[in-house]
C-alpha positions as MATLAB code, in Angstrom:
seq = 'XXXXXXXXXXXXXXXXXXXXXXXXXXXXXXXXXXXXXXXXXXXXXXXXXXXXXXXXXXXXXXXXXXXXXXXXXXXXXXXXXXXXXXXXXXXXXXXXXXXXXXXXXXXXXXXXXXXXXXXXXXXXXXXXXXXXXXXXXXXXXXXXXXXXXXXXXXXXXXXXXXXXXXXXXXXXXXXXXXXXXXXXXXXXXXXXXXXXXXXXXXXXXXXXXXXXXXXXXXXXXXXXXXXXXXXXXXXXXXXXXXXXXXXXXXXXXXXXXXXXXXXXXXXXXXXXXXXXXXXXXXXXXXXXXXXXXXXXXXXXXXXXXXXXXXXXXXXXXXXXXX';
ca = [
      12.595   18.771    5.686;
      13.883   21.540    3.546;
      17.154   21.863    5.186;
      17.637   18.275    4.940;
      17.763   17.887    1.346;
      19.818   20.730    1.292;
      22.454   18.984    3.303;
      22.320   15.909    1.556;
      23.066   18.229   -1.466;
      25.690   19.835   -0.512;
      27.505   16.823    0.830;
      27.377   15.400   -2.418;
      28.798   18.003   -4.267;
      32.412   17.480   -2.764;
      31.941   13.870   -3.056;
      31.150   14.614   -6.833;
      34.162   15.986   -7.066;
      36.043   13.947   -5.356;
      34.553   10.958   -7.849;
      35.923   12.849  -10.731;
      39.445   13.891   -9.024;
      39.975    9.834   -8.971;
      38.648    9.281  -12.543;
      41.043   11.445  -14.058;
      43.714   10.240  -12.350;
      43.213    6.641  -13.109;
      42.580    7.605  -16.528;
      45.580    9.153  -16.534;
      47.461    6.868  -15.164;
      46.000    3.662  -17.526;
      48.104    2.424  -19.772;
      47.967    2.864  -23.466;
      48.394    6.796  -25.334;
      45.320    8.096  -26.810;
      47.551    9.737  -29.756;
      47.928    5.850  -31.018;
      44.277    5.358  -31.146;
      44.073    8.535  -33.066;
      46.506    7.650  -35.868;
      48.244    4.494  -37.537;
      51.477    2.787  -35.909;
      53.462    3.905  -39.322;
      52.607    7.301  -39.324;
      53.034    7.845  -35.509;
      56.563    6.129  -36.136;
      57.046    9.263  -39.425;
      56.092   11.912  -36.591;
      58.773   13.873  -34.824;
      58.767   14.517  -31.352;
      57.627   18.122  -32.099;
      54.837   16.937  -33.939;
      53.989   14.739  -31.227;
      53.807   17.105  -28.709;
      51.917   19.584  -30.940;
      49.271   17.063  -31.286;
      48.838   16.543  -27.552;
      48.486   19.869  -26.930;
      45.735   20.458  -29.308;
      43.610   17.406  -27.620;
      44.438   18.814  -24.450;
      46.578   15.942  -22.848;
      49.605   18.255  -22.265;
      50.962   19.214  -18.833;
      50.905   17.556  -15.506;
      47.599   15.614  -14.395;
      46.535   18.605  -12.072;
      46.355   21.202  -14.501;
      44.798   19.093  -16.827;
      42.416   18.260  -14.591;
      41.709   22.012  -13.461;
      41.035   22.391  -17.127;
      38.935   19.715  -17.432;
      36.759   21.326  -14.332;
      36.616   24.737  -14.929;
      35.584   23.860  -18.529;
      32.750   21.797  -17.046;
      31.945   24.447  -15.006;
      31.648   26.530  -18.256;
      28.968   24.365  -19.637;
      31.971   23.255  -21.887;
      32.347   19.183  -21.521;
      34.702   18.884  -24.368;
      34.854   17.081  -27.381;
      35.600   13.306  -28.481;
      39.436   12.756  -29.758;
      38.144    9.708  -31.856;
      34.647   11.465  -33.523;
      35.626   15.397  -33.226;
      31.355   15.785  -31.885;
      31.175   17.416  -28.621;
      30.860   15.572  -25.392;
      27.130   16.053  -25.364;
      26.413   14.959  -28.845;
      27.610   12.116  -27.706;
      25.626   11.253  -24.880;
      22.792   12.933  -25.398;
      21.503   10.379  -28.073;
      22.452    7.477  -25.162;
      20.906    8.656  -22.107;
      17.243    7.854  -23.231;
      18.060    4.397  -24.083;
      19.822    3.479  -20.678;
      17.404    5.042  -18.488;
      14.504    3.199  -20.674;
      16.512    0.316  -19.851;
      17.289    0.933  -16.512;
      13.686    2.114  -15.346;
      12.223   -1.068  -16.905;
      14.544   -3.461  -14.867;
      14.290   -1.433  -11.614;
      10.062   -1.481  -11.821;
      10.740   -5.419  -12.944;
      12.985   -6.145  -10.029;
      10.793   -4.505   -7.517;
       7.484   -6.346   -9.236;
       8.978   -9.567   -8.997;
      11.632   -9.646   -5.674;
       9.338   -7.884   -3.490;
       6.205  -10.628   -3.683;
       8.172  -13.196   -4.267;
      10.618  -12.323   -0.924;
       7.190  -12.271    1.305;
       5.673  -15.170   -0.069;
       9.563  -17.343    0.900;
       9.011  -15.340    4.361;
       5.432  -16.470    4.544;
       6.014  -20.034    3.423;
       9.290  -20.412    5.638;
      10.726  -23.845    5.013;
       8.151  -24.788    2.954;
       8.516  -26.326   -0.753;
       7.997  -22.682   -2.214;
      10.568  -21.086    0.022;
      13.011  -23.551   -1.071;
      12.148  -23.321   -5.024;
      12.527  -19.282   -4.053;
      15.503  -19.380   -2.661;
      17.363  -21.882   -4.846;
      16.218  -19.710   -7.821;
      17.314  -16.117   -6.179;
      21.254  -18.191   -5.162;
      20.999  -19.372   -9.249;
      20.325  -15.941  -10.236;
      22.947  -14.226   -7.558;
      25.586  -16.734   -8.836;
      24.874  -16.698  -12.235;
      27.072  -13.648  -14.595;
      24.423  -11.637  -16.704;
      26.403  -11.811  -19.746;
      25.785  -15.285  -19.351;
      22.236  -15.754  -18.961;
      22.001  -13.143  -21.308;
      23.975  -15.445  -24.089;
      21.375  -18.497  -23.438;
      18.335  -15.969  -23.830;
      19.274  -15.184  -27.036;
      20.408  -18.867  -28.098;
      17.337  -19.962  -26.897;
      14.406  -16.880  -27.318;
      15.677  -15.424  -30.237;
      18.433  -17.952  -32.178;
      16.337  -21.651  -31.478;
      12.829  -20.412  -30.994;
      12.810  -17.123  -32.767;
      10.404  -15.836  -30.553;
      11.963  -12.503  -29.715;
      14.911  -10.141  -31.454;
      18.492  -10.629  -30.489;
      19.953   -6.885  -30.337;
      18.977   -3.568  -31.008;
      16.402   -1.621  -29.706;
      14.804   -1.619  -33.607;
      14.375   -3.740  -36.314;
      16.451   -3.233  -39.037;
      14.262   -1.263  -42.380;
      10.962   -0.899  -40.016;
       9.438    1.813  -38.887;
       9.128    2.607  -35.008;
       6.729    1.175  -33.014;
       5.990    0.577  -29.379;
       5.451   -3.138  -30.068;
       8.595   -3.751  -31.594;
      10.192   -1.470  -28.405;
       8.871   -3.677  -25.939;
      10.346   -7.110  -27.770;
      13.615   -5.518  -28.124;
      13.262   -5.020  -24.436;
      12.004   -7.949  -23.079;
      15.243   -9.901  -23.004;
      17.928   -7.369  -21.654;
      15.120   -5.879  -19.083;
      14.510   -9.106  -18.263;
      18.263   -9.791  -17.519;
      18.650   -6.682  -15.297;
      15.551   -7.501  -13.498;
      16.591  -10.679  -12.404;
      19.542   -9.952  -11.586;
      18.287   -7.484   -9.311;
      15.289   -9.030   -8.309;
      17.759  -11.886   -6.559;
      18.790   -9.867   -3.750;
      15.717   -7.427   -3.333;
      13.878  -11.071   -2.870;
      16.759  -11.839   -0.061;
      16.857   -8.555    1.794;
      12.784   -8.938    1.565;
      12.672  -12.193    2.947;
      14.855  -11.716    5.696;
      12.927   -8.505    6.923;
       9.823   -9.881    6.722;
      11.207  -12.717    8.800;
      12.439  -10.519   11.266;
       9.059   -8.238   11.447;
       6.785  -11.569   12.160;
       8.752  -12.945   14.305;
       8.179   -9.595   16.190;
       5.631   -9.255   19.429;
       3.028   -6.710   17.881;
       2.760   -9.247   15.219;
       2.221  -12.351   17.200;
      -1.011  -10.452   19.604;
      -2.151   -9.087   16.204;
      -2.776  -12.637   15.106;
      -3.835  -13.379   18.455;
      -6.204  -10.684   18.492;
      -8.414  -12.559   15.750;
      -7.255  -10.165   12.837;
      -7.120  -11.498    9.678;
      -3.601  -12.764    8.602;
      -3.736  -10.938    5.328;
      -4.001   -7.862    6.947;
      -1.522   -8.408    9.855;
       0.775   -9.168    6.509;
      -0.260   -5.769    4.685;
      -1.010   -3.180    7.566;
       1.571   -4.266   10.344;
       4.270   -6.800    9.311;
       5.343   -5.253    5.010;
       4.891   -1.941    6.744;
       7.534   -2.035    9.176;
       9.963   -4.150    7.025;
       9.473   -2.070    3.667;
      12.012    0.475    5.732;
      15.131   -1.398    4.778;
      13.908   -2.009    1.548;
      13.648    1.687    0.602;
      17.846    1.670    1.005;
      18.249   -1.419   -0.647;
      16.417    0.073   -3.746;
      18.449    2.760   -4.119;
      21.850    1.047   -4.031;
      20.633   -0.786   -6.689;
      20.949    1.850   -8.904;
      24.876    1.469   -9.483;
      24.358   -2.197   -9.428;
      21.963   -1.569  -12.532;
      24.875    0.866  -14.303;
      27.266   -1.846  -13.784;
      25.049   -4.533  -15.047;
      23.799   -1.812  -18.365;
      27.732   -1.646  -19.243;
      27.459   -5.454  -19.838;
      24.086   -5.958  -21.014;
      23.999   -3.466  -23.208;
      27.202   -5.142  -25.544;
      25.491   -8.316  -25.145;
      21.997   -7.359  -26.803;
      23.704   -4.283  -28.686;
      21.967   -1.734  -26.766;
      22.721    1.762  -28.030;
      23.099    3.228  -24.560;
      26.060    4.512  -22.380;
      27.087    1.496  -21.412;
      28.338    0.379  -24.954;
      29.353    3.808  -25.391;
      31.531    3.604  -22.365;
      33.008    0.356  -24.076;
      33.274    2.067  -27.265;
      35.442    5.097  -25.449;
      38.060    2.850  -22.769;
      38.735    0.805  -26.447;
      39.329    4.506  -27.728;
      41.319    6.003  -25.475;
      39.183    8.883  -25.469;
      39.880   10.633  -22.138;
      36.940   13.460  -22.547;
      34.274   11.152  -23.354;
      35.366    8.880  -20.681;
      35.081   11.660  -17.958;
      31.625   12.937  -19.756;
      30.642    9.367  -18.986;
      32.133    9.081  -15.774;
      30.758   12.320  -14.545;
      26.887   11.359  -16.017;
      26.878    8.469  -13.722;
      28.131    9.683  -10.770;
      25.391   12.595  -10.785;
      22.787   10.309  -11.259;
      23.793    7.745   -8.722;
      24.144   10.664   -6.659;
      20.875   11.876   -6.884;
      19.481    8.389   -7.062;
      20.838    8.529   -3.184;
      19.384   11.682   -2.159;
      15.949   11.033   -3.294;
      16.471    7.342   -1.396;
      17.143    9.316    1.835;
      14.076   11.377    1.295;
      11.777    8.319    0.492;
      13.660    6.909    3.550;
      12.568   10.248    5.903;
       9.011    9.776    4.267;
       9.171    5.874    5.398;
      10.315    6.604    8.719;
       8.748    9.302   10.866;
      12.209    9.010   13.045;
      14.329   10.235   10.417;
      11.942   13.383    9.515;
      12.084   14.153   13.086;
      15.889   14.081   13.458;
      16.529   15.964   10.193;
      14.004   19.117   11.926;
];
């Protein structure tokens, strides 16, 4: 099992690097110059050419993409991430203060969409053609169809404008103190979002394995046998079709990244995702690969702990991985 995880390891580490080799360059080749987020049209027009080039070369954007980019790397390698163009703080000042906020939102939608798709998908595979499966399943194709900014927009008409039942942004209320109550309203809306949004296609995948696993022969003499059909459900039929589930779990961790970068502006969440906003409106090419790089490690590692829950899951996969 041991050497396993160390291959999985290692073959993420060139496809780390790979991620960041095409960050840079599309960075790099987006359009816009960082200098003219730095400074006012009229006095980048008063700059010479001299100047110019000066100033790119103490932000680091002079010389060809490659060498930039071996800069960029062997500084990283240096424990050295670089510092914001726009602020002048160091990359990790700048993320450090997000990364507790996005995984607090990010953990909370992942345990809500598991919560919520998983029963939901066995009770449609249960009730097959019955009046719940079809209330399930047109409210996981609303959900699937549906944008979260949108749904996120008619929450907070509705909860927090109309009703005034919960707050519309922040993860604090302005001139209180903290408190774990006033956390957990903050949250409710954008966790919500995520979690639904999530919970759509985990309800889906869990039907349609379900489906599949009573449909199956072991399942059919089980019931014949005179067990009870609550345990044929718990013991023989989620057993078998919780294995696809474990992968579909773990790609939806860049499905929740994607979905932060959005729901975070929406609700004002201070997290990466309207940090990552904050630095493509910026043109700040540092912070955008410190942000960049974040994610990919912990999508990354998101997959390699999926492929051990997946060897745990599956007694086949431990076997071949020996």
């Amino acid at each position: 099992m041991g050497a396993y995880v160390v291959r999985r390891v290692l073959i993420a580490v060139p496809v780390l690097i790979g991620i960041t080799i095409i960050a840079f360059a599309i960075l790099s080749l987006a359009p816009g110059d960082p200098i003219a987020a730095l400074i006012a049209p009229e006095q980048r027009a008063a700059m010479t050419r001299e100047q110019l080039a000066s100033m790119r070369r103490e932000i680091g954007l002079d010389g060809p993409v490659h060498e930039r980019y071996v800069r960029w790397l062997g500084g990283v390698l240096a424990g050295d991430f670089g510092y914001s163009i726009k602020s002048g703080r160091s990359i990790v000042d700048e993320l450090a203060p997000r990364i507790g906020p996005t995984l607090l939102l990010m953990g909370g939608s992942i345990v809500f969409a598991i919560v919520v798709g998983i029963p939901l998908g066995v009770l449609s595979a249960v009730r097959q053609y019955g009046r719940i499966d079809y209330v399930i399943t047109t409210f996981t194709m609303i959900m699937i169809s549906t944008p979260t900014f949108l749904l996120g927009l008619v929450l907070i008409y509705t909860l927090g404008v109309s009703l005034k039942i919960l707050p519309t942004g922040e993860m604090q209320t302005a001139g209180k103190p903290f408190s774990p109550d006033d956390l957990i309203a903050h949250m409710v809306m954008p966790v919500a979002i995520l979690g639904f949004a999530n919970a759509a296609p985990l309800m889906r995948y869990t039907r349609a394995g379900m489906l599949e696993v009573l449909n199956s022969d072991y399942v059919t003499t089980a019931l014949a046998k005179g067990l009870r059909e609550r345990v044929v459900l718990i013991r023989h039929a989620f057993r078998n079709a919780l294995l696809p589930l474990v992968t579909v779990i773990g790609l939806l961790i860049p499905e929740l990244v994607a979905g932060a970068i959005i729901t975070e502006q929406v609700f004002s969440w201070p997290g990466m995702g309207r940090l990552a906003v904050r630095a493509a409106n910026d043109r700040d090419p540092s912070l955008m690969m410190g942000i960049v790089l974040l994610v990919a490690v912990t999508v990354l590692i998101a997959n390699i702990l999926t492929d051990i829950a997946y060897s745990y899951v599956d007694p086949r996969v431990r076997l071949a991985a020996r």
